[in-house]
C-alpha positions in Angstrom: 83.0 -11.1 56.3 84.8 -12.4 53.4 86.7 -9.5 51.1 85.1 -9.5 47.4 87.8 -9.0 44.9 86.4 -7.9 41.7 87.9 -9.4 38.7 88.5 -6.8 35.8 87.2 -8.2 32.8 89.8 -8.6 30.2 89.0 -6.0 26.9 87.7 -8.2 24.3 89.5 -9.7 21.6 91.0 -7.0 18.3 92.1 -8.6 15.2 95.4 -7.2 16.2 95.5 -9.6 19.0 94.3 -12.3 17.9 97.5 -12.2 15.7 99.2 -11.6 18.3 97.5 -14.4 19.9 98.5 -17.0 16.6 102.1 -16.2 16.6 102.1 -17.1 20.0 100.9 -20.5 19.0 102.7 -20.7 16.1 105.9 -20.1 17.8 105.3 -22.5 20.7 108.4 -24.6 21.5 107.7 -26.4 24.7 106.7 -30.4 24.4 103.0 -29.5 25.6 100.4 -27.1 24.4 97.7 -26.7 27.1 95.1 -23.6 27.4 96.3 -23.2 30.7 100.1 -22.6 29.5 98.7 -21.0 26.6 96.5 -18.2 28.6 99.5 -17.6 31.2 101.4 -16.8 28.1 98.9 -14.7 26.4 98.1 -12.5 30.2 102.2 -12.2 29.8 102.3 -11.3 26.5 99.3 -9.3 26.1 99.0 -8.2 30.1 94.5 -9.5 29.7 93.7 -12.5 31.5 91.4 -14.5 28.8 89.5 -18.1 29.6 89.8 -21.1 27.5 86.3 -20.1 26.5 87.1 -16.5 25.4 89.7 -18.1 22.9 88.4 -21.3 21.5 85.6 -19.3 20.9 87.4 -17.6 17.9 87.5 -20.0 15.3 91.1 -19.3 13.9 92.6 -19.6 17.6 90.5 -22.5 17.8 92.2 -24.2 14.4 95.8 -23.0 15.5 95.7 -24.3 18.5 94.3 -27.8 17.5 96.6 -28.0 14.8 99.7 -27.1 17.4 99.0 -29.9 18.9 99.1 -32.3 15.8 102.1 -30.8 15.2 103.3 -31.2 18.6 101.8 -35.0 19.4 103.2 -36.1 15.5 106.4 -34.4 16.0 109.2 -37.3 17.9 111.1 -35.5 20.6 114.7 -34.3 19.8 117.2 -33.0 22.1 119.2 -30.6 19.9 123.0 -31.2 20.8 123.5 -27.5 19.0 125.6 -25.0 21.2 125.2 -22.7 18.3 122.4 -20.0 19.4 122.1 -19.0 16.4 121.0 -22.7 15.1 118.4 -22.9 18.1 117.2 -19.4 16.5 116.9 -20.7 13.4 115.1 -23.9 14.1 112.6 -21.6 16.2 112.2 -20.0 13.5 111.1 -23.2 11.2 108.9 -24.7 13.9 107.0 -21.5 13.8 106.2 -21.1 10.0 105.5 -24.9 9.9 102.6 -24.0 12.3 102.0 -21.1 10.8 101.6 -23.0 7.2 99.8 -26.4 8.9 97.5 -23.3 10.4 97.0 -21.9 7.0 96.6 -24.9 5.0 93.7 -25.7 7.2 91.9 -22.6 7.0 92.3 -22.6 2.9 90.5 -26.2 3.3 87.7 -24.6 5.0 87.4 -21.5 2.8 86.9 -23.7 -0.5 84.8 -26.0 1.4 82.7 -22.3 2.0 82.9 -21.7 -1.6 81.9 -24.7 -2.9 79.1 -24.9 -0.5 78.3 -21.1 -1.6 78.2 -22.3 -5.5 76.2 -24.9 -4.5 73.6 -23.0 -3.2 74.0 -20.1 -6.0 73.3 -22.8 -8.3 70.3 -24.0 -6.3 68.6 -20.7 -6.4 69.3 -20.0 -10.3 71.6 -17.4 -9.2 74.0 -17.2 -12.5 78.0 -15.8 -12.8 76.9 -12.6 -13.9 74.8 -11.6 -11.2 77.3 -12.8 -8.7 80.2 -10.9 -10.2 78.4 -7.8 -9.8 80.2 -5.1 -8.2 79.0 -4.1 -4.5 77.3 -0.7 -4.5 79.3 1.7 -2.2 77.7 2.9 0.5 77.3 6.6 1.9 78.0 6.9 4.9 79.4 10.4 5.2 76.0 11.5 5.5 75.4 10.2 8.9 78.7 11.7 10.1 77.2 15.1 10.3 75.5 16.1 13.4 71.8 16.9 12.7 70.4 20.2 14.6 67.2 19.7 16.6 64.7 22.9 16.8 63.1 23.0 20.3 60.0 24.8 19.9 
């Protein structure tokens, strides 16, 4: 009879590591971003094996890692003749916030295309300036932090 192995499901995905997650593909330097590479990193980095499915399912791993590889595919290959570490360092450095501004610059694009959709529709449903401008009413929530005592009878 064949052993089972059960898999241990990785912990799903924070915000903190989906950042973590972002700078990874921001500061890719090899010639080739693939999810495979990209998930071996990430189980390295992060020590949780996700799928390709798990990731691309958050949208702004989704846009870094398509806009990697527009970077990567537009980029010509150079073979730096630098023997100074610190200039590798450096250009490391710049290939990373050029990702990480190529990354931004896309999800700005999509925000204002949110807000002028959202406008859109305001206008639509007579909703004026003022009433949208309206400061949010805080909610209590302090109330349901207190444990309520139940009489048995």
């Amino acid at each position: 009879m064949q052993d089972l192995i059960k898999k241990v499901r990785a912990p799903n995905l924070t915000n903190d590591s989906i950042q973590v997650i972002l700078g990874i593909i921001d500061s890719w330097a090899e010639k080739r971003l693939t999810w495979n590479a990209l998930i071996f990193v990430i189980e390295t980095s992060l020590g949780a094996a996700y799928t390709r499915q798990a990731l691309a399912g958050h949208q702004a791993i989704q846009i870094a890692y398509n806009s990697k590889n527009k970077i990567l595919a537009s980029t010509p290959v150079q073979e730096t003749r630098s023997s100074a570490v610190e200039l590798d360092e450096a250009l490391v450095i710049i290939e990373t916030q050029r990702a990480e501004i190529a990354r931004l610059k896309i999800a700005e694009n999509q925000f204002l295309e949110q807000f002028a959709r959202w406008a859109s529709n305001a206008y639509l449903l007579g909703i004026d300036y003022k009433r949208l401008d309206q400061a949010v009413d805080m909610v209590d929530r302090d109330s349901s932090l207190h444990i309520r005592e139940v009489k048995i009878r």
